[in-house]
N, C-alpha and C positions, 0 to 999 in steps of 0.2 A: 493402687497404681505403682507407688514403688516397691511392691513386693513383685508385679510383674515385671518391671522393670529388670530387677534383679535378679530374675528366675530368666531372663532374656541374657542377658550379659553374663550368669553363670552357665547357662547352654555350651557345653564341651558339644565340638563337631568335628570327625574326622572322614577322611576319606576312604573309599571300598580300593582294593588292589584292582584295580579294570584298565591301567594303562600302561606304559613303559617305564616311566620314572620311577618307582619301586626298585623293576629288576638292578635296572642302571646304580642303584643306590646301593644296592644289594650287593653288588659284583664290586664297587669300588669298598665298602666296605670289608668285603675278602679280602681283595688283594693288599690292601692297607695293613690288614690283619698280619697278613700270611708273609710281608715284607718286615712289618715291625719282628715278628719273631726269629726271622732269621738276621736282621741286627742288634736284637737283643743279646744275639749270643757273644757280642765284644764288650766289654769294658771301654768304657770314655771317660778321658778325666782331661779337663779343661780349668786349668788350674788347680783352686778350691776344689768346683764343683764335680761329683762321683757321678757319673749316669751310664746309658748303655747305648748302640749303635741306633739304637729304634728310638731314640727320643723324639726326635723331628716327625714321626713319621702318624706315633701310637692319636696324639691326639686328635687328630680327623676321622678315626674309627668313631670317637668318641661327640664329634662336632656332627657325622651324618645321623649317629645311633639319634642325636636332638632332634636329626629333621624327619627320619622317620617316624618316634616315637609322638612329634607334635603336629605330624600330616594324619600320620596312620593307625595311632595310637596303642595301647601297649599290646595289645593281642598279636598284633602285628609285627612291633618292635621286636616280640620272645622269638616268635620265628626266624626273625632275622639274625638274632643271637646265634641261636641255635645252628641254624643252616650258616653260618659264615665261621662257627668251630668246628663243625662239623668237614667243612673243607681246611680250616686249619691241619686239623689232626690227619686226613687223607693225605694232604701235603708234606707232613709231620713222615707217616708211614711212607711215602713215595723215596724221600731222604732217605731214608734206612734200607731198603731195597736198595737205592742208588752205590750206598756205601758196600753193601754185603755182594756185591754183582763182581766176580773176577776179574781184573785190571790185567796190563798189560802188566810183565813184569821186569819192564828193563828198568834205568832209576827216572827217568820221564813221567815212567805212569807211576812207579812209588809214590813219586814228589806230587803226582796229582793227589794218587790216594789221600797222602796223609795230608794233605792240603781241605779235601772236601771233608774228613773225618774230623779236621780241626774248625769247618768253619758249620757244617750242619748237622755232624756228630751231638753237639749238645740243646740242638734244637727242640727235641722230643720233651727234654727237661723244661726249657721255657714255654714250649706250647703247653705244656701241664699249669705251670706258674700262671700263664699267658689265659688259660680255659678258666680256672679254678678263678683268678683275679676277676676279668672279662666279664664271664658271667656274673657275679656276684654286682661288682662296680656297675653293670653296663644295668641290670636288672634292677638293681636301686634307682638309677639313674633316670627309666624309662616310666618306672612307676612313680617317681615324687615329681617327675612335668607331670604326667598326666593326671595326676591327683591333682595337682594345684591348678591343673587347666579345669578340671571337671568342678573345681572351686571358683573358679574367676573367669571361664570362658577364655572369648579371644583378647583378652585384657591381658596384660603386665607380660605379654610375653617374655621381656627381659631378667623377670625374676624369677621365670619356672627356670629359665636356661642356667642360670645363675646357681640357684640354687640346688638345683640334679646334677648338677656338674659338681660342688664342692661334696655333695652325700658320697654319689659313683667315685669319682676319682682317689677321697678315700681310702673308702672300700677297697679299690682296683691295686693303689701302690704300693698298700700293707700289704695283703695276699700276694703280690705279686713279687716283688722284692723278698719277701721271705724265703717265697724260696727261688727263686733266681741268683740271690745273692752267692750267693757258692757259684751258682754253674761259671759266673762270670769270673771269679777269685776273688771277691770280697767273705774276708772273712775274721776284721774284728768288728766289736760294738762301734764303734765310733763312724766308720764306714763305712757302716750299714743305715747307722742314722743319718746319716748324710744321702746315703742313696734313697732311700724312702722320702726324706724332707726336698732333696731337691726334686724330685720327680715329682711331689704332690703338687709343689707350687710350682714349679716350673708347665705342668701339663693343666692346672687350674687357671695359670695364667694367660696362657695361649687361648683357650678356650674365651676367659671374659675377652681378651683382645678380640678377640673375631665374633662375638656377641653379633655387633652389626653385619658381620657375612652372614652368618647363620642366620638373621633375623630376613634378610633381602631373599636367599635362598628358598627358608621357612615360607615366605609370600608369594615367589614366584610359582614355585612348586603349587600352593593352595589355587593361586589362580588360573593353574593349567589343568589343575585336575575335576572333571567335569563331576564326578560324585562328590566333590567336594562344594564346589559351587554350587550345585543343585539343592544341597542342605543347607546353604545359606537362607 
């Protein structure tokens, strides 16, 4: 009996893509993306702390990547990696077209010029930083909920969150800061370990704060989705 029990409570279930709330998920996860990279290309410093324009922005990439990966699970979640860098980088390419395209050339349009070549000129770099980081953090992140889901079922959800969050993000700040740190003008030791350290905690800590968004999310989402209910 209590080994059925526990083969019951260990039952990972997730849901088939057959309704809207994916794409919707899908779509705000792009743009999330695709906005964090083009703030990443400023430097912020708020006293102490060293960060970049995307700071407010990156960790909800990283709060939906949880709700997908624990509605839809990882097969799912890769797609959505995938397909949301995938338009990063088209976005990436769009910029650079925009910048190589003939201006007017009174000083109006210079001032634009060098204006867009200043602010998405070095976006290409961070969307590399941004992929190369992303992927890695987001793919760790996606597989240690769903391992520990397919361990404990629908139980402790608060510690898959927890705990995929502190692996991913990481993953995500060290690749990602390494090489960003230049685009942005950081460029001794000291203030590079400042931008890594406060970016890990700083976007690990947003994350456990919104634990219970995610967790209410996480729920609503499962009980609108009819393949999800139906494996109940």
């Amino acid at each position: 009996m209590q080994d059925l029990q526990k083969s019951t409570h260990s039952r990972a279930r997730f849901a088939s893509i057959g309704s809207p709330y994916f794409g919707i998920m899908l779509a705000a996860m792009s743009v999330v993306l695709i906005l964090s990279n083009i703030g990443a290309a400023k430097g912020v410093v708020i006293g102490p702390i060293v960060t970049d324009g995307g700071f407010f922005l990156f960790p909800l990439a990283y709060i939906l990547g949880d709700v997908v990966s624990e509605v839809y699970g990882f097969r799912v979640a890769r797609r959505a990696i995938v397909t949301t860098f995938a338009l990063s980088v088209f976005a990436s390419l769009c910029y650079w077209v925009i910048i190589m395209l003939p201006g007017f050339d009174d000083e109006f349009g210079a001032s634009k010029q060098a204006a867009l070549e200043g602010a998405l000129g070095p976006v290409p770099l961070i969307v590399l930083a941004s992929l190369l980081g992303f992927l890695v953090g987001q793919t760790l992140n996606s597989w240690v909920l769903v391992r520990m889901k397919e361990r404990f079922g629908e139980q402790r959800l608060w510690a898959r969150l927890m705990g995929s969050t502190g692996v991913g993000e990481f993953a995500d700040t060290l690749i990602f800061c390494s090489i960003a740190a230049s685009v942005i003008g950081i460029g001794d030791f000291g203030t590079f370990v400042n931008y890594v350290v406060v970016g890990f905690v700083y976007k690990t800590l947003v994350e456990f704060l919104f634990v219970p968004v995610t967790t209410t999310v996480i729920g609503a989402v499962k009980r609108r989705e009819p393949s999800y209910g139906a494996a109940a």
